[in-house]
N, C-alpha and C positions, 0 to 999 in steps of 0.2 A: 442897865442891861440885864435882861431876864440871862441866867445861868440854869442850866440842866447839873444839878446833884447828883453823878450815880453812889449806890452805895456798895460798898465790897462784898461779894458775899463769895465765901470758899467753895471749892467743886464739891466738897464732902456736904455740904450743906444742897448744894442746886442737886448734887446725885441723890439726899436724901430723901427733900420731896419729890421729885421725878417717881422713885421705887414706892412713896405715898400713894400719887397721885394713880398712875398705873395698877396698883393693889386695890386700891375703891374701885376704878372703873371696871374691875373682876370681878370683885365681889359683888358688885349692880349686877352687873349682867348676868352672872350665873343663878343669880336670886331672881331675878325675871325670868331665864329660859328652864331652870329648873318651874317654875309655876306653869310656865306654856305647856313643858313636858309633861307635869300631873293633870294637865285639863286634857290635851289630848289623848292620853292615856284614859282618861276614861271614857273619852267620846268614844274612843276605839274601841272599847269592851262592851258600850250598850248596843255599836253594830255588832260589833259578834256574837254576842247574844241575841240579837234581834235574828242575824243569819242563821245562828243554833237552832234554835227557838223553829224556823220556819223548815230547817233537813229534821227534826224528832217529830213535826209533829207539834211540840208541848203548847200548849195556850194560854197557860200560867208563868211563863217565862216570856212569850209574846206581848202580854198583856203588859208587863212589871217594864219592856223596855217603850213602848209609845204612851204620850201624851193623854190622846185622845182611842183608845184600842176598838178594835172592832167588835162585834160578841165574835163569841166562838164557834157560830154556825159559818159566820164571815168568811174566818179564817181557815176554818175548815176546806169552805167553798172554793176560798182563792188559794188556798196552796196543795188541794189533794193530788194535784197531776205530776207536779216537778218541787223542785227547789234548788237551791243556789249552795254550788261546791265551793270552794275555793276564792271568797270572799277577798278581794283586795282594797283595800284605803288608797284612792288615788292621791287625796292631798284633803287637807280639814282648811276654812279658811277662815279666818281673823274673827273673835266673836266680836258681835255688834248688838249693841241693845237697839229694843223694840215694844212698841207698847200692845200685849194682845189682849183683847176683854179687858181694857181697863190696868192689866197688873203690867209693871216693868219686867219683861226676859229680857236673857241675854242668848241668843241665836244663834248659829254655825251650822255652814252648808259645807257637806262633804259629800267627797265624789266617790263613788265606788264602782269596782266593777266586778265580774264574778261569771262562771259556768254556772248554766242552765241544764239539771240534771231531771231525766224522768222518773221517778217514782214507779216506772216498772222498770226493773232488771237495771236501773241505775245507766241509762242509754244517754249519752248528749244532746241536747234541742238545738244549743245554741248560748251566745252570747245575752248577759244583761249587763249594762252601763246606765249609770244615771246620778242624780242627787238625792241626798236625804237630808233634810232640815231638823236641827235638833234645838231642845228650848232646855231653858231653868231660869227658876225664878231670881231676877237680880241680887247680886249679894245675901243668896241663900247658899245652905250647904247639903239644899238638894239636889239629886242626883241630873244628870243630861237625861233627856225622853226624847225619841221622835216627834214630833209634830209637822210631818209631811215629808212626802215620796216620791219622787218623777225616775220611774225605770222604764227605762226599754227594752225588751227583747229581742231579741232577732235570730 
């Protein structure tokens, strides 16, 4: 006859690793959402600089947050009439790798929305909502860049 062995083990032992096991599963996760935290944070600072960039004017600050940048008669052209006040991050979502031109990014679309301000006397137009897709090269510790824009105005 097969017999089942338990072996004795003290509460002070079962409560030890329990307060182990619980302290790892902490320190996991704080070491992951602490990295979530610095990647968003930076995706967050090249929209806002990208926003800056487009209420001054600057083209040299425009340029340093996309990918791919426009010349600066471009930008000139698309933004002399308004720009975007109050710039909000609606949500960043899960970076995904992607092959473009051949190289490995790592990709994140985020949604933003924001006041459509005129360029004269600072008047409201209206609403823009939409996505911005930002790149970096896989397992580089370069910086996030736009690489494409769907907004809408209204």
């Amino acid at each position: 006859m097969n017999r089942l062995h338990f072996q004795k083990v003290s509460a002070k032992n079962v409560i030890t690793r329990v307060t182990m096991m619980l302290l790892l599963s902490i320190i996991c996760s704080s070491c992951y959402t602490k990295s979530i935290r610095e990647q968003d944070t930076k995706i967050r600072n090249v929209i806002i600089q990208w926003g800056y960039s487009i209420e001054k004017l600057n083209y040299s600050l425009y340029a340093k947050t996309l990918k791919y940048p426009d010349t600066k008669d471009e930008f000139l052209a698309e933004y002399k009439d308004f720009y975007y006040s109050g710039l909000t991050i609606v949500s960043i979502e899960d970076a995904e790798p992607r092959i473009i031109a051949g190289d490995q990014y790592d990709t994140v679309t985020v949604s933003v929305g924001a006041q459509t301000l005129s360029r004269d006397g600072s008047l409201p137009e209206g609403q823009m909502h939409g996505t911005i897709e930002l790149v970096k090269i896989s397992g580089s510790d370069l910086e996030w860049r736009i690489h494409g824009k769907i907004l809408m105005r209204n």
